[in-house]
C-alpha positions as CSV (number, residue, x, y, z in Angstrom):
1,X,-9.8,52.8,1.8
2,X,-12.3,53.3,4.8
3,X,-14.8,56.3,4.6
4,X,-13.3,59.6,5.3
5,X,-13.8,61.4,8.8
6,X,-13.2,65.1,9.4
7,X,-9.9,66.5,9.0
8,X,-7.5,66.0,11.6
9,X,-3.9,67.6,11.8
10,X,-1.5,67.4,9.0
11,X,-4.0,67.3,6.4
12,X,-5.2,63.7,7.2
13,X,-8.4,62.4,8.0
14,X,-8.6,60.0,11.2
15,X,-9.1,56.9,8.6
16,X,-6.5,58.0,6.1
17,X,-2.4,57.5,5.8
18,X,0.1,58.4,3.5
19,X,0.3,55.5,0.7
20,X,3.9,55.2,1.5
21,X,3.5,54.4,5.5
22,X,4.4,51.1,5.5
23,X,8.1,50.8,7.4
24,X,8.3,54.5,7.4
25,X,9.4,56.3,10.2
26,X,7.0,58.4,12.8
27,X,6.7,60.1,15.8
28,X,3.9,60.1,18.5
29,X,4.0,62.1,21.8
30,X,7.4,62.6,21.7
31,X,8.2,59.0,21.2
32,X,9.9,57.4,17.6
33,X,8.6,54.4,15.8
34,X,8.6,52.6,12.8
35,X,5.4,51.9,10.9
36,X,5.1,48.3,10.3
37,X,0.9,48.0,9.6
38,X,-1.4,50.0,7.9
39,X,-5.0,48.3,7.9
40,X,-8.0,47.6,9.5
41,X,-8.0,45.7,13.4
42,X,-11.5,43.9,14.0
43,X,-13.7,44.6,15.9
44,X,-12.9,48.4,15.7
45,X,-13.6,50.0,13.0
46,X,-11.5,52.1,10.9
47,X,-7.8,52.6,10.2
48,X,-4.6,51.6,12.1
49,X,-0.8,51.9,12.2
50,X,0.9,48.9,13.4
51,X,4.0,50.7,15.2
52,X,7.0,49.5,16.7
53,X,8.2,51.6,18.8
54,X,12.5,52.4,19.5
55,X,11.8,52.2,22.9
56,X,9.8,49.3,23.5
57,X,8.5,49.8,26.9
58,X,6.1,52.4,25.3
59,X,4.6,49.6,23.7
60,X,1.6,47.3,24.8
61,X,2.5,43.7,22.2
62,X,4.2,42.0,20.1
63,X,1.9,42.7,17.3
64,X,-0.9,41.0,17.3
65,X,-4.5,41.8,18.8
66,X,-7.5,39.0,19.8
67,X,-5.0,36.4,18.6
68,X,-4.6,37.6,15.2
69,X,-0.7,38.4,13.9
70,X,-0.7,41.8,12.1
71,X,3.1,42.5,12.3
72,X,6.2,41.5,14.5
73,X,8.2,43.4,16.7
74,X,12.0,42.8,18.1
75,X,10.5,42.8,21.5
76,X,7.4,41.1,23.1
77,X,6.1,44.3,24.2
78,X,7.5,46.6,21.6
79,X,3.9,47.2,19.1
80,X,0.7,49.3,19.7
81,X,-2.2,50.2,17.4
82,X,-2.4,53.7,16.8
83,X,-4.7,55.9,14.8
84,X,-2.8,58.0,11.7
85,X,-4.0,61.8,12.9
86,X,-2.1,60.6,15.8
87,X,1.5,60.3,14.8
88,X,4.1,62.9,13.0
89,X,5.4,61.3,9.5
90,X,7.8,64.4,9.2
91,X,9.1,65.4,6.0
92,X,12.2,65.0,4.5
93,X,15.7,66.9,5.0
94,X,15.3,69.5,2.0
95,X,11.9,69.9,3.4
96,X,13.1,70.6,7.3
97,X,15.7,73.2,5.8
98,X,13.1,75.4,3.7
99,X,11.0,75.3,6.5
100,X,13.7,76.2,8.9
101,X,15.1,78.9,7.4
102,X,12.2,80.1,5.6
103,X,13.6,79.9,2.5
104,X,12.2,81.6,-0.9
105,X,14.0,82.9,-3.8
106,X,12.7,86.5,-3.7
107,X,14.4,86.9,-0.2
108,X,17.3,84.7,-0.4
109,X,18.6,88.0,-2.8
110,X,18.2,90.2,-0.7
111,X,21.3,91.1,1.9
112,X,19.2,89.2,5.0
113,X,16.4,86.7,5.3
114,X,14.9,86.3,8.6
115,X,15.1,83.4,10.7
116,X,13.0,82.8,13.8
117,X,13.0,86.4,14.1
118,X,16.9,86.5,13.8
119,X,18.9,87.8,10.7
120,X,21.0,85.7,8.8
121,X,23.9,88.5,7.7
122,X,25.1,86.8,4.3
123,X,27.7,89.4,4.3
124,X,30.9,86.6,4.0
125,X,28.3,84.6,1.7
126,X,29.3,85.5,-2.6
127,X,26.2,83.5,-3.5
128,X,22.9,84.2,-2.0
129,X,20.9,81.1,-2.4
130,X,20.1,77.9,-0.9
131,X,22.7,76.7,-2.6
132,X,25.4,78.4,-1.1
133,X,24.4,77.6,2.9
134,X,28.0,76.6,4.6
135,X,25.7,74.7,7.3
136,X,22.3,74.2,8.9
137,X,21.0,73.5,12.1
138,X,17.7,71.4,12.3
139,X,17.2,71.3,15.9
140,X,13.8,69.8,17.2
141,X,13.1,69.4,13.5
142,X,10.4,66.2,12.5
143,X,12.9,64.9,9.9
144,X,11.8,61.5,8.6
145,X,14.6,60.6,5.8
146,X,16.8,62.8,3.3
147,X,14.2,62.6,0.4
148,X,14.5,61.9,-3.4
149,X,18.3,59.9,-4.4
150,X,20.7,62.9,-5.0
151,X,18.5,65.4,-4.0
152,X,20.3,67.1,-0.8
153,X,24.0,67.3,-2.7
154,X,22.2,68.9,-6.0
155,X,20.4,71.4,-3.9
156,X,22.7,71.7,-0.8
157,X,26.1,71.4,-2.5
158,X,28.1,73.3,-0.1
159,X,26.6,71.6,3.2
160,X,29.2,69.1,4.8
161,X,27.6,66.3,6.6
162,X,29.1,65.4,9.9
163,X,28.0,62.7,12.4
């Protein structure tokens, strides 16, 4: 790994990325893309993502810079090199819904728990835990993926999924 720079948003440093980054999914000025580099681009120094982005006209090449292939994209203009403080890795589903709803087991016993300064009333609800939320709403949530195999049924039994 390249020397470490001052902290930048999210907890990263502008020269460091998650281990995992490779193919994950990001976001980056309100654009989605999919990470398909992590490494160095001479001459600059430092750390890159390779992205390709969903919509390709935000991106600049196919992948490759000074004639050097560091990834491929579906489209000729569908890549750009961008540094990791830049882009939003998101977190995973169970993640998005304890943040969302604020979620803690002192408060879930209680008869409300706020949410975004509204009250959840959990007057029709017999259990008052996670586990017994009917449904969620994740609105302008970063979620990037459901998390660990089995995870969201085990925790979330009573949610039903619908497309």
């Amino acid at each position: 790994m390249t020397p470490k720079e001052a902290p930048m948003g999210g907890g990263r440093t502008e020269q460091e990325a998650p281990e995992d980054a490779l193919s994950r999914r990001v976001s980056c000025a309100g654009e989605r893309a999919t990470v398909r580099y992590v490494g160095p681009v001479p001459p600059t120094a430092g750390l890159w993502l390779g992205v390709e982005w969903d919509n390709p006209e935000r991106g600049k090449h196919d992948g490759s810079h000074e004639g050097v292939q560091y990834f491929t994209c579906r489209h000729p203009t569908g890549g750009s090199f961008v540094r990791p403080a830049k882009v939003s890795f998101g977190v995973d589903f169970l993640t998005a819904v304890q943040q969302k709803y604020e979620i803690d087991s002192e408060e879930v016993l209680s008869e409300e728990i706020s949410i975004s300064s509204t009250k959840l009333e959990w007057g029709r609800i017999r259990e008052r835990s996670f586990e017994s939320l009917p449904s969620v709403l994740l609105n302008r949530s970063d979620v990037n993926g459901p998390g660990a195999d089995g995870e969201i049924r085990k925790t979330t039994p009573s949610i039903v999924f619908q497309k």
